[in-house]
Every structure is written in C-alpha cells, then in structure tokens.
C-alpha positions in Angstrom: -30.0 -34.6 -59.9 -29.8 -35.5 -56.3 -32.4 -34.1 -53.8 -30.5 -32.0 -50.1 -32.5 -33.2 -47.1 -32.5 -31.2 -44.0 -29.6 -31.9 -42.1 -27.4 -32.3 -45.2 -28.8 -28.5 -46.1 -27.7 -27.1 -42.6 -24.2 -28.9 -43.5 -24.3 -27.1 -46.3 -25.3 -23.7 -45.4 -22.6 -23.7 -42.4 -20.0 -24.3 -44.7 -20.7 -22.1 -47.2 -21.0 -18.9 -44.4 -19.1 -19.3 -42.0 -15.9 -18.0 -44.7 -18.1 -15.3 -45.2 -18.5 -14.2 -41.1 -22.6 -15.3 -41.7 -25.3 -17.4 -40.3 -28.3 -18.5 -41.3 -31.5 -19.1 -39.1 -34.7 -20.8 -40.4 -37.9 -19.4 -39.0 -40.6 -21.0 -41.3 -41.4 -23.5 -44.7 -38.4 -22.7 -46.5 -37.6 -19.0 -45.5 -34.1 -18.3 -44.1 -33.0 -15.4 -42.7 -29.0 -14.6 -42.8 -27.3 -12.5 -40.3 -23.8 -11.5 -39.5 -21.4 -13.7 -37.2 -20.8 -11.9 -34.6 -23.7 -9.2 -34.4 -27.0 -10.8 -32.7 -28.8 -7.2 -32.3 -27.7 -6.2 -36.4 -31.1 -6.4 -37.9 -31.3 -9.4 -40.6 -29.7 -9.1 -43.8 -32.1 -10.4 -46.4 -34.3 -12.9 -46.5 -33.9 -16.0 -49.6 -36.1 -18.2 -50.4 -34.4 -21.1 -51.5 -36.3 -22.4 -54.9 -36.5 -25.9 -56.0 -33.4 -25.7 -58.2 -31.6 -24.3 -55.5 -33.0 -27.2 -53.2 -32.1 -30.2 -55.8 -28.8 -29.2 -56.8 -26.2 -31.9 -56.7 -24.7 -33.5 -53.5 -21.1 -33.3 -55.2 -19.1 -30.6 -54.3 -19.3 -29.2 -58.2 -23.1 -29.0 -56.4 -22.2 -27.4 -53.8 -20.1 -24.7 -55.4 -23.2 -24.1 -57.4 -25.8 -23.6 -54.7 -22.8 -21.6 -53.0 -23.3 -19.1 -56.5 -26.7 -19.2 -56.1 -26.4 -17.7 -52.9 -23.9 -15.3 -53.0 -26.0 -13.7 -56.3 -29.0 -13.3 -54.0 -26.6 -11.5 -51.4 -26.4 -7.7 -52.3 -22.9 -6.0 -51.6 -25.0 -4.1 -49.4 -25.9 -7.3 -47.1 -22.4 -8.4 -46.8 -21.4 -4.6 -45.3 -20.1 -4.6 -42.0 -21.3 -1.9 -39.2 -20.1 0.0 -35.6 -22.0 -0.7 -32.8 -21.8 2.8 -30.9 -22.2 3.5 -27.0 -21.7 6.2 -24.5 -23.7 7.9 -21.2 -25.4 11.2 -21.3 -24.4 13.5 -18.1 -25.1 16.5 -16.7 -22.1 18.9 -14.7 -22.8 17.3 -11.5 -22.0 13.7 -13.2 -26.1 12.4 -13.0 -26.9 10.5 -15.7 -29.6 11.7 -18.2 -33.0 9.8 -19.1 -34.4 10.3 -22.6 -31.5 12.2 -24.0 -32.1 11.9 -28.0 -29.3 10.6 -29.8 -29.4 10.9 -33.4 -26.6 10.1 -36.2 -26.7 13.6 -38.6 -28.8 13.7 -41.4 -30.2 9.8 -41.0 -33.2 8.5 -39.2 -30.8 6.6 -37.2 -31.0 7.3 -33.6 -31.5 6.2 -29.6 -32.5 7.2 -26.7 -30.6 7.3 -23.0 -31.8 5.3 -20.5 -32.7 6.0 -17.1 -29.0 6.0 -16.4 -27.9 8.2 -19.2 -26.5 5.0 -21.5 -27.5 4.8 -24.8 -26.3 2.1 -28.0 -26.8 2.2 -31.8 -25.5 0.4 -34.4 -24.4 2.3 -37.7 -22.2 1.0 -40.9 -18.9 1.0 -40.9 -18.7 3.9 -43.4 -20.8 6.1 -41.4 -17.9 5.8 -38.7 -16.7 9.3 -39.5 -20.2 10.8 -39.1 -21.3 13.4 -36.5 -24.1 12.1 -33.4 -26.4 15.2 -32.4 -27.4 15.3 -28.7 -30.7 17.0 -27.6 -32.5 17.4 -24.8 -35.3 19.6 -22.9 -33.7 22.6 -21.1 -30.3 21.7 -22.0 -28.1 23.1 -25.0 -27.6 20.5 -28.1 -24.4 19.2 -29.0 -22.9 17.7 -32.3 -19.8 15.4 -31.9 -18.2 14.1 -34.4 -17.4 9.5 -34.1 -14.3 9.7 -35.9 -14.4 5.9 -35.8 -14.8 5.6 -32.2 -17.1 3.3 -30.7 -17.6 4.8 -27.1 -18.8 8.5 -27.4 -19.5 9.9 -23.2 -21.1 13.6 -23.8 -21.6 16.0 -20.7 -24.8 18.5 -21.7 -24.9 22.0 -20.2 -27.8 23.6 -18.7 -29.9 26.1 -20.9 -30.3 28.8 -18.7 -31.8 30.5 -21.3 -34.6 28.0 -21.5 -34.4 27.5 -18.1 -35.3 30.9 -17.3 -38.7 30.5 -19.6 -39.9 27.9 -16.9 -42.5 29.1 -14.4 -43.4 27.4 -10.8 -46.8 26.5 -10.4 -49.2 24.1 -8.5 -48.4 20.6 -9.4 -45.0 21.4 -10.4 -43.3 23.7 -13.3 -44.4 24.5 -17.0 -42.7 26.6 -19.9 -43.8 29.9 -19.7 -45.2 29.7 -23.6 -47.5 27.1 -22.4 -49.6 28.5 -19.4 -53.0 30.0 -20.1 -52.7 32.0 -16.7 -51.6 35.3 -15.7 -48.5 34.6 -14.1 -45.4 37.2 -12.9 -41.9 35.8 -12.0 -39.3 37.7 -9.9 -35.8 35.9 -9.8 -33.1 36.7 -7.0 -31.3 38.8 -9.7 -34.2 41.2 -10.8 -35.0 41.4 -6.8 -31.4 43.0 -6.2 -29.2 44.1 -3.4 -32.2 46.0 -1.9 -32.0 46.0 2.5 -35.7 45.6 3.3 -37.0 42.9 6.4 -40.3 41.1 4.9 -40.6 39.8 1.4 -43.6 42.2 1.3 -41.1 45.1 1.1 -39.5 43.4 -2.0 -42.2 43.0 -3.9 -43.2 46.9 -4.2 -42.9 48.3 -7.6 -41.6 44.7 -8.4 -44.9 42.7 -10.1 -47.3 44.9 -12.1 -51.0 44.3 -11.2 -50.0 44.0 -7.6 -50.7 46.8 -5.0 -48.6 47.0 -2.3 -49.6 50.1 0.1 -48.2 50.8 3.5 -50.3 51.7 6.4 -47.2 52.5 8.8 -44.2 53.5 8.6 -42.9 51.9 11.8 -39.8 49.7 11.5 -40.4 46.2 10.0 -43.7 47.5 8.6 -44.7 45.5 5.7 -46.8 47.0 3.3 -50.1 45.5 2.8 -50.6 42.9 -0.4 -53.5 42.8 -3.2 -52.8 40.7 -5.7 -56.5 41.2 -7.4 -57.9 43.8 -5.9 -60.7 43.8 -3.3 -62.3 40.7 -3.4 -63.9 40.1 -0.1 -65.2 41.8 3.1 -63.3 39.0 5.2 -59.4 39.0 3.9 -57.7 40.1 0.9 -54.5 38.6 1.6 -52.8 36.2 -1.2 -51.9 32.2 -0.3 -48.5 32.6 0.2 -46.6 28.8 -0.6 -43.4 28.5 0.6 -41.3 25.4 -1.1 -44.2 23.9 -1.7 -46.1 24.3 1.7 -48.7 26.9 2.7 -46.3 29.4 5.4 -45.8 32.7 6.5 -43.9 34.7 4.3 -42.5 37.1 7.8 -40.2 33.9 8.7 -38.2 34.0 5.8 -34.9 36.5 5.5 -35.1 37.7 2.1 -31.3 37.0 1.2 -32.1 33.5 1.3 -35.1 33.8 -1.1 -34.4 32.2 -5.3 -37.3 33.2 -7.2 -41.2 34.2 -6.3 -44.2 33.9 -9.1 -47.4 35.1 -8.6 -50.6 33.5 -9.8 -52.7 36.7 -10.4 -55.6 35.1 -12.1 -58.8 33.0 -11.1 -56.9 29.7 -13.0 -54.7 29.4 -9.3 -58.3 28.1 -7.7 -57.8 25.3 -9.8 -55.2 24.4 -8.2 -55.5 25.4 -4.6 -59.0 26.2 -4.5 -61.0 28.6 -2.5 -57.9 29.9 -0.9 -56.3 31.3 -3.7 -59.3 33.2 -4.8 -56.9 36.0 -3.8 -54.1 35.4 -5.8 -51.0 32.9 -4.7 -47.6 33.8 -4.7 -45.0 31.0 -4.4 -41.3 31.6 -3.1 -38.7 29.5 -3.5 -35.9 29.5 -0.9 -32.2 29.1 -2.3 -30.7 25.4 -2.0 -27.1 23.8 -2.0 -25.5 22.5 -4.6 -22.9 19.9 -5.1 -19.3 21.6 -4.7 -16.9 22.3 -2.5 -17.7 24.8 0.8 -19.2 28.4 -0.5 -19.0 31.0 2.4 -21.1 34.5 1.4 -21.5 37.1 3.8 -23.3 40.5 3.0 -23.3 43.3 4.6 -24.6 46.9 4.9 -24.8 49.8 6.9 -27.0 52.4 6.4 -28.5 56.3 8.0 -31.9 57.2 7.6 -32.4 60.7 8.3 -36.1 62.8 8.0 -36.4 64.3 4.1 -37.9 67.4 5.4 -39.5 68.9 8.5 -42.6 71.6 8.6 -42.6 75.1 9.0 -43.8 75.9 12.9 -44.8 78.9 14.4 -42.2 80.0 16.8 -43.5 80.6 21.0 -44.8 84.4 20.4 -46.5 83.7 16.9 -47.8 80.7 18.9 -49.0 82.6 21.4 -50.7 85.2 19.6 -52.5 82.4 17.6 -53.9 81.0 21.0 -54.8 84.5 22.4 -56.9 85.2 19.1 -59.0 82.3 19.5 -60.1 82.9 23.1 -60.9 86.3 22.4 -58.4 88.4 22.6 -57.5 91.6 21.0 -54.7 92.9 18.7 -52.6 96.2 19.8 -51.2 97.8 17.0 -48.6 99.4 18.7 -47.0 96.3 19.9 -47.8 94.2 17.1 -49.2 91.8 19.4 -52.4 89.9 20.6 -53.5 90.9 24.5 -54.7 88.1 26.5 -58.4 87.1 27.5 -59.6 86.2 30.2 -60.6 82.9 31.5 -57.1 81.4 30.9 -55.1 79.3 33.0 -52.9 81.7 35.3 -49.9 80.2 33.4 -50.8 81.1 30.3 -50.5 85.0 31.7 -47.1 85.3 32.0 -45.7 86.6 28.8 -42.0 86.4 29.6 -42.6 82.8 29.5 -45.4 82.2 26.6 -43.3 84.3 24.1 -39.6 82.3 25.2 -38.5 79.5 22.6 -37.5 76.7 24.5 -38.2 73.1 22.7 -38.3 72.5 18.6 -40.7 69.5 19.3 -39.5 68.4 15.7 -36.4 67.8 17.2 -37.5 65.6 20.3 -40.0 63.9 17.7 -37.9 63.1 14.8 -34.1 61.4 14.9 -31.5 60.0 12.8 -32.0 56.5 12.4 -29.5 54.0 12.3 -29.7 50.2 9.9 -27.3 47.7 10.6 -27.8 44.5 7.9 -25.7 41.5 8.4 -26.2 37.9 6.4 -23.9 34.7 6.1 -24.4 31.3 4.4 -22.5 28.6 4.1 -23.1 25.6 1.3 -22.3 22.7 -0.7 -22.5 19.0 -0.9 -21.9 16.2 -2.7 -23.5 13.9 -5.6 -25.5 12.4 -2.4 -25.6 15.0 -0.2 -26.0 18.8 -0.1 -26.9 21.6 2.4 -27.3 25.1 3.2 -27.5 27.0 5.9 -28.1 30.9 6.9 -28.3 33.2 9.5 -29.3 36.6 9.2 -29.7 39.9 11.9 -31.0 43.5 11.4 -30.7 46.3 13.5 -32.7 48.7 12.4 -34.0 52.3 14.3 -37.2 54.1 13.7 -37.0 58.4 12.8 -39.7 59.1 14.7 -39.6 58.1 18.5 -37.2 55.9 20.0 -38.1 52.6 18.8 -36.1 50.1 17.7 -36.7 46.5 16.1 -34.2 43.8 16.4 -34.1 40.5 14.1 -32.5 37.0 13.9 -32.9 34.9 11.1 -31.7 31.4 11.0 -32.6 28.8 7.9 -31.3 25.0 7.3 -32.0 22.7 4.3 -30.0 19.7 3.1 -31.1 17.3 0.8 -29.9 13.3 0.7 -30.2 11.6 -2.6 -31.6 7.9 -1.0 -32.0 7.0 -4.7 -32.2 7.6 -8.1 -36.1 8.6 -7.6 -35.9 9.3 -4.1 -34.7 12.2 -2.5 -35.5 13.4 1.8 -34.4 16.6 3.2 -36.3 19.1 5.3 -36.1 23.2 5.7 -36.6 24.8 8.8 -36.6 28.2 9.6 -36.5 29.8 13.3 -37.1 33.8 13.2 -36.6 35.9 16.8 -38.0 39.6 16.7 -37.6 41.9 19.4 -39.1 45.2 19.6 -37.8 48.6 21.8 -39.4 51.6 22.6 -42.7 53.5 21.6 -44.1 55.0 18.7 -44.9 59.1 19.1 -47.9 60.4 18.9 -46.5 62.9 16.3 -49.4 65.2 15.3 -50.1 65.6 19.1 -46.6 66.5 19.2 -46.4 69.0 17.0 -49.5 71.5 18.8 -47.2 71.4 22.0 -46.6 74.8 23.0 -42.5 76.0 21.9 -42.4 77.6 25.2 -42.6 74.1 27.1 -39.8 72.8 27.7 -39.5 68.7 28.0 -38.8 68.9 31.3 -39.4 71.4 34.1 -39.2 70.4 37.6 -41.9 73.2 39.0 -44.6 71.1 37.3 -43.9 68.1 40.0 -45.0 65.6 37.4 -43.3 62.3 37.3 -40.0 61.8 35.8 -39.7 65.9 35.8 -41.7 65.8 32.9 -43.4 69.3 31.9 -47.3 69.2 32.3 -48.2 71.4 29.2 -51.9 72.8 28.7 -52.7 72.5 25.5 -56.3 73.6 24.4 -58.6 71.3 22.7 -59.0 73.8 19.6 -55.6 73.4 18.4 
C-alpha cells in the first residue's frame, strides 16, 4: 500500500472537489476544513480528520476512487446543501438609512443587523428561500416580508407614532415615558388647541395639573403668573424655562409656532440643571421643517370681547341723598328726600344739578374690545436641507380704558445636514410689542358723581375736562 505525501494529497483533494463545487483548506496537523466554491463568508462545512487508512490508500486511481468514498461518507447531505446570500437597506419615509435595524429570518435564530447606512446581509439555505424576514426597530412599526426566493429585500419602516408619543424631553436628551422616575407632564400642539392667547403662559392654564397659573391683571398681553411647585423661595418662584435646548424667555415665542412643552415638576430636574431648576423646568419645543415640497399655513381669527356684566349704581339723586346723609343731613318725609348740610362746597347746593343723570361712568370705563389674530408659515426642505419660517401679529383691545397692545412675531430655523452625524442650523426669533393708551383707575371711577358730566367747560380745567369733587368717604 502506497503512502500520499503532501503535494500529491492537495492533487488529490482538488480533483476530487472541485466536481462537487468544494474546497478544502488545511489549518493545522492533519485537520481540513471544506467549504463551498464560491461562498468565502458560508461558515465551514465540517471538519474530517483524515485517518491513517485514509492517508495510505493507493496512489492508482482504483486508490483514489477509494479515498474519494471515504470522503464523500464523511460529507453529510446536509454539508453538500447549497444557501441564499440575502441583502437589502433599511429606510425611513424621508429615504435615511437606518442603523441597528434587526433583521431576523422567522422562527430561526438567523438574523443581522443594519449598518450605519441602513444595509444589512445574511446568508440562509436555499430551502429557506420562501421564508418570511421580520424587521424591528425602536419607535418604528415591525414589518414581516416574505423572500420568495429573492436575494435583495429593500424595506421602508414607518414611524410609530404611537410609541413615539410615549417619549418625553428631558435634560440630556429624550427617554420613554415608562422609564423616568420623575414627575413629568407633557402638552403636545394638538392637546394645546386652536386657543388665541399671546404668551405661552396663557396656554398653559388649566393645561398641566400641579401647576398654578394665577393672573394678577387683566390688562392685555397679561400673562398669568407660573408655580410649578409651589412657593419655594422668598427671592423668585418662577420655573427655568428652556427653549430648544437653551435657557430663553418664553414671551418671545408666538405660540402657533410652539410643538410640544413638558414640565419637570419634581426636585429630580436639579439633577440636571441644578440650582436653577429648584423651581420646576419647563421645556418647549418650537415646530421645525421637514423634508417636502413648499407647505403654506395661514390662521386666522377675529374675535369681540365684550364686559360679562356691569354693577348696579345708584342713580344722581339716590347718589346724592347718600352723600347728604353722611355729612349730616336730615331726611324730609314729605319729599322723600335728604336736605343738605352745611359746610359743603357751594356746588354741591344746587339740587337741579346734584339730582340730574348725566354720565353712566360704566360706560366711559368699560368698552367693547376688539382681537385681531393673524399667523403664516411657510416650510419644507430637502434630504439636506429644511426650513421654516413664521410671522405672527395681534391686535388686541383692552375693555376697560382705551389701551391697546400691538404684536409682531417673526421666527426662522433651517437645518443643513453637513453629514451623516453632523447637522448646523440656528433659530432666531425677533418679537416687537407696542403698547397704546392707559389703564383706568376703575374703582375710582365708579364713586364719580352721575351728575358730572365728562366734560363741562364752566370748570376751565384742561382739555374741558369736568373737575368733580368727590369726598374722601366714598
């Protein structure tokens, strides 16, 4: 029996494989490891370890057809099965690829995962062709599509907005709701509604429970004043307000152009922004543009604000009467009136003109106010590039007196995708106020005398204005 040295073994080996689409590669001692043709990334076969036998079988080709027997009953009918190599990209609407997609063939352990382009390759046997891949990720909606033998599978995965809607803003970023240990409250555009107010502090009454928002005025473009934990300090109460990410004054901001506000209500937001959120943070989130053609949207609204309800006054002789009893006077039965006392003003005398209506000072105090609302945007983008850009005015009139405030909102923000991990824009907002007239001193107002007129020329005071004498008392 002849002995197969090295080389004449490789000779060997070649041509007993290559019919059968195989090659062999030694790695150590006599341990061979046989892999398919044309596959490089298939995983080996099997491993043989030719014995002795095998090694000394004849040199004659009756020998070689033997050691070719030998081989082929060591190869399993599962080693000789061929197999798909399978790729595809993972995208989202816009067209951006995907990173860390999971890609996994149905009911198998056999599976990849997307690079940071969205690309992904497996290799599966040939009968699992007809098989079904299962795509997942985070914040997206799965998808199961069936190969049906084809070897490049491109899936586009839709948002979850479900899922999305569980995530909440915070310090260093966003977390799923079910994972935060905080007190947190969220407030999207949609819950905020079509509501015609001119601060974000307006929009958040009745809106986040555990924060008080009380108004101390009710002058136009009064915003009503924020706790979001109470009292907490005799130097400022007022929240950390964060706007895109940056500490800023929530006044510059027209709330049309606002996407969603959270509020950190417990002591866990000092953790992140320290002593300055000791009184609560809430973060707001200006709308963006997105990738799409041109989107116009223009709101807006007209409204009348009119007083609810006005007081019961006593008319000029009930008026009268009351003043007369307080200096003194005395009531005559038979007229049913009060008699004047002395030490009076001569003016206060005549009765023809103390007991004459002349001026409802509800009337000259209180007035029908008029709101004019008026917002347009325009956005959209590319892949690379997208923008938005607002502008915003109010007119709106005060009931009582004659003020009037005046506002012009403009915002800008685009956004340039330098690369796949780099992205520059900027936001800048410009805000012009601009206030008219004067707040009344109402309760003053309403202990004029009704039988002063606004104006009255015989009182030679400036402008023709009436001087009215009004004692202290009342």
């Amino acid at each position: 029996m002849a002995k197969i040295e090295g080389n004449q073994l490789d000779k060997i080996l070649v041509s007993l494989l290559t019919p059968l689409q195989l090659k062999y590669k030694k790695l150590a001692g006599d341990i061979y490891v046989i892999q398919p043709l044309e596959a490089e990334d298939v995983p080996p076969i099997e491993q043989i370890r030719l014995t002795p036998e095998d090694k000394n079988q004849p040199g004659s080709p009756e020998g070689i057809t033997s050691l070719q027997q030998a081989l082929l009953s060591r190869i399993s009918a599962q080693s000789l099965k061929t197999f798909l190599a399978v790729t595809g990209r993972v995208t989202t609407e816009k067209g951006e690829g995907l990173p860390g997609v999971n890609v996994l063939l149905k009911g198998t352990t056999t599976g990849a995962i997307t690079n940071a382009e969205g690309a992904y390759s497996l290799t599966i046997a040939d009968e699992q062709s007809n098989s079904t891949l299962v795509f997942s990720y985070i914040g997206y909606l799965s998808q199961e599509v069936p190969l049906n033998g084809r070897s490049v599978v491109d899936v586009v995965l839709k948002a979850d907005v479900q899922s999305l809607e569980e995530v909440v803003v915070v310090g260093y970023g966003t977390v799923k709701r079910s994972d935060l240990t905080g007190s947190v409250a969220s407030v999207s555009a949609k819950d905020l509604g079509n509501r015609s107010v001119t601060n974000i502090g307006q929009l958040l009454e009745g809106r986040v429970a555990g924060l008080d928002a009380a108004r101390t005025s009710g002058g136009v473009n009064a915003g009503p004043k924020i706790k979001v934990r109470g009292t907490n300090s005799l130097n400022g109460n007022d929240p950390l307000w964060i706007i895109n990410g940056m500490i800023g004054d929530p006044n510059m901001i027209n709330p049309n152009d606002i996407e969603s506000i959270d509020v950190l209500k417990d002591a866990s937001a000092t953790a992140i922004y320290g002593a300055r959120g000791a009184n609560g943070v809430i973060i707001v989130t200006t709308k963006k543009g997105k990738p799409g053609e041109l989107k116009v949207d223009y709101q807006g609204f007209y409204g009348l604000a009119t007083p609810s309800k006005r007081l019961e006054m006593l008319n000029a002789s009930q008026y009268t009467d009351l003043l007369y009893d307080i200096y003194g006077g005395k009531y005559n039965a038979e007229t049913g009136q009060w008699s004047a006392p002395g030490g009076l003003p001569a003016k206060l005398y005549d009765q023809q003109f103390m007991r004459t209506d002349r001026t409802n000072w509800q009337d000259e105090l209180l007035q029908n106010a008029h709101l004019h609302d008026h917002y347009l945007s325009l956005s959209g983008g590319s892949d690379k590039l997208t923008f938005r850009a607002s502008l915003g005015y109010k007119n709106q009139g005060q009931i009582a007196g004659n003020k009037n405030f005046k506002q012009y909102n403009l915002m800008l923000n685009t956004e340039y995708k330098v690369a796949k991990f780099a992205r520059i824009g900027e936001n800048i907002s410009i805000r012009h106020q601009r206030y008219q007239g004067n707040d009344p001193n109402f309760w003053d107002g309403l202990r004029m005398p009704p039988s002063e007129g606004v104006l009255n020329p015989m009182d030679n005071n400036e402008g023709n204005y009436s001087y009215v004498t009004t004692p202290s008392v009342l």
